[in-house]
N, C-alpha and C positions, 0 to 999 in steps of 0.2 A: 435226586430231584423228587420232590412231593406233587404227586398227582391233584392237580384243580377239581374242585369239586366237579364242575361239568364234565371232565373225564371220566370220573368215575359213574356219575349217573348213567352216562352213555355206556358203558362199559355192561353194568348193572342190565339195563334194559335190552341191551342185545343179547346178552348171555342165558341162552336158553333152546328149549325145543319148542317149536313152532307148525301149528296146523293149518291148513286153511278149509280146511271141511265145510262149515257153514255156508262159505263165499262155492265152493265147490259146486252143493250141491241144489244152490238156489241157481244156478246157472253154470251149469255142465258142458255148453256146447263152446265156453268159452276159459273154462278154469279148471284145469287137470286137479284133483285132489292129490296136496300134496305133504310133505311132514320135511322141514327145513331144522337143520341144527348150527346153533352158532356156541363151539365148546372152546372154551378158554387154552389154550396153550400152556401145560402146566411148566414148563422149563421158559428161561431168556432166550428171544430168539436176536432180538438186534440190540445194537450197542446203546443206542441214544434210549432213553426212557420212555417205555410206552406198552402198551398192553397187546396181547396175538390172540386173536380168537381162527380158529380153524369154522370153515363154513363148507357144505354140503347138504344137499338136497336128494330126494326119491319121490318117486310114486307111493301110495300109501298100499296100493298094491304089490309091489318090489320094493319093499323096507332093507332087503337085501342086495338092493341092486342101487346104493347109492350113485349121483351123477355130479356134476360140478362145482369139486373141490376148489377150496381156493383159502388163502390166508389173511386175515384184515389184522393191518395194524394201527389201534388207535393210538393216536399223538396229539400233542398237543406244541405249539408253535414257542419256542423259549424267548420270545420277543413278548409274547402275550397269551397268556394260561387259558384265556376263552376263546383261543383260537385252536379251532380241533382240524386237524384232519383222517382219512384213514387211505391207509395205502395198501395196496393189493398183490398179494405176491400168487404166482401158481408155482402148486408141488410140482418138479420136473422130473418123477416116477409120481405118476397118478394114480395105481394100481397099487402099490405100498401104504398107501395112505388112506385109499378108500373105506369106509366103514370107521373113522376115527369119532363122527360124530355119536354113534353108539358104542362105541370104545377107544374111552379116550384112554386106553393104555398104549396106543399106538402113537401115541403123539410125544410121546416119553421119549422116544427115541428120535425126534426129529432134529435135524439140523439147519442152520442156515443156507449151508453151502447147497441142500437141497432144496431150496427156494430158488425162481426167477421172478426177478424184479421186475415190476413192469410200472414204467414210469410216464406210460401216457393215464395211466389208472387212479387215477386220487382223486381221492370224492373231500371236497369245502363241508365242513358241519356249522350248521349254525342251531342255536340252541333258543326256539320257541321260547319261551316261560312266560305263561299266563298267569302264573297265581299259584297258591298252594294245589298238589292235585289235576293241575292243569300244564304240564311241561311236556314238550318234543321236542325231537331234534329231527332236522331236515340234512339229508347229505344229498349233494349233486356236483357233477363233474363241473367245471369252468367252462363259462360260457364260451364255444368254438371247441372244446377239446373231444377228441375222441377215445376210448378204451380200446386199443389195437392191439394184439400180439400174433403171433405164430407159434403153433404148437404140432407136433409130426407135420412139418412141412408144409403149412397150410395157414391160412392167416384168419384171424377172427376178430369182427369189430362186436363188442355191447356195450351199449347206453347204460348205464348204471346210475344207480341214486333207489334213497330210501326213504320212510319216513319210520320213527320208532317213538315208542313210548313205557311205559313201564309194562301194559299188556299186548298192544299191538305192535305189528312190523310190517308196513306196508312197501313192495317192492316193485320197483320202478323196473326192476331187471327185462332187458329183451335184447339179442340177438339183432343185428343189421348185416344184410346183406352188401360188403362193399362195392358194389358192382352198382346197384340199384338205389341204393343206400333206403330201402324199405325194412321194415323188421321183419323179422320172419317166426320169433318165437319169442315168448316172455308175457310180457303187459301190454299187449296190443292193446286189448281195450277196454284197459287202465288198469289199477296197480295190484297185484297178489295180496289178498288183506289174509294175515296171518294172524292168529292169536296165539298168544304163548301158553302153554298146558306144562311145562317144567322148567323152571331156572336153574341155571346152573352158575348163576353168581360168586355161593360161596367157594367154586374153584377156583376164581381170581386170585393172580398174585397183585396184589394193592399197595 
């Protein structure tokens, strides 16, 4: 199956290393500086046709101390090629895998069967295009749905959704407390503006 141009662009503009220093440091009391990797998955992870990017994030001060892993797979809908969606799997050994966005040698070895699927998690793409030079893409979960799982025995809800372009990546990502259903970490108030500082495009399998 030949990947639809929108695939690939999305594909293209996520793939890379991402800052948010500037947003950081013009306002501190509300935006951790941080350094986000979104690295291609160099092997096939699932059967149907679609592209893995491996995603993780750190403190710019703990470059070493990566935090949550997770695996986005874009797809595209075999009914209709401009229908994208992305599905989100977590590594089930988190500690194996960590550090993969600064070496993706470790991704070499990954398997599927060490993925968990997580099926309340799919984020809808819809693909902005203004004009030459003027294109995004918007993902967000379905209107009513929530991102829930359990991970060591304990349950976790996050709002997910993003916005991307060929240099920014703005993340909707926060934390809900199910109990309260208040956020408690993420984009409280409003979204991680990233800028991309290395792509890693050309490691797409395409």
């Amino acid at each position: 199956m030949k990947f639809s141009p929108d695939l690939i662009s999305l594909a293209r503009y996520l793939a890379g290393e991402f800052d948010n220093s500037t947003q950081a440091m013009a306002d501190p009391a509300w935006y951790v500086q941080l350094r986000l990797w979104h690295r291609p998955v160099p092997i096939t992870l699932f059967p149907e046709p679609s592209i893995a990017l491996f995603a993780e994030q750190a403190n710019i001060l703990k470059l070493d101390q990566p935090y949550r892993p997770r695996v986005m797979q874009l797809r595209q809908l075999s009914n209709s090629p401009t229908s994208l969606q992305i599905q989100y799997y977590l590594p089930k050994n988190v500690p194996s895998i960590l550090g993969a966005g600064r070496n993706p040698d470790i991704l070499k070895q990954l398997k599927p069967s060490q993925l968990e699927f997580l099926p309340s998690c799919t984020l809808e793409v819809i693909n902005h295009n203004h004009g030459q030079n003027n294109e995004y893409f918007q993902a967000i979960l379905a209107p009513g749905k929530v991102c829930g799982f359990t991970y060591q025995n304990q349950y976790y809800q996050v709002e997910l959704g993003f916005e991307v372009n060929a240099q920014e990546f703005l993340s909707y990502d926060r934390g809900i407390d199910p109990q309260t259903g208040k956020g408690t970490w993420g984009a409280l108030m409003g979204p991680y503006k990233f800028m991309k500082c290395r792509s890693f495009s050309s490691e797409l399998i395409l």
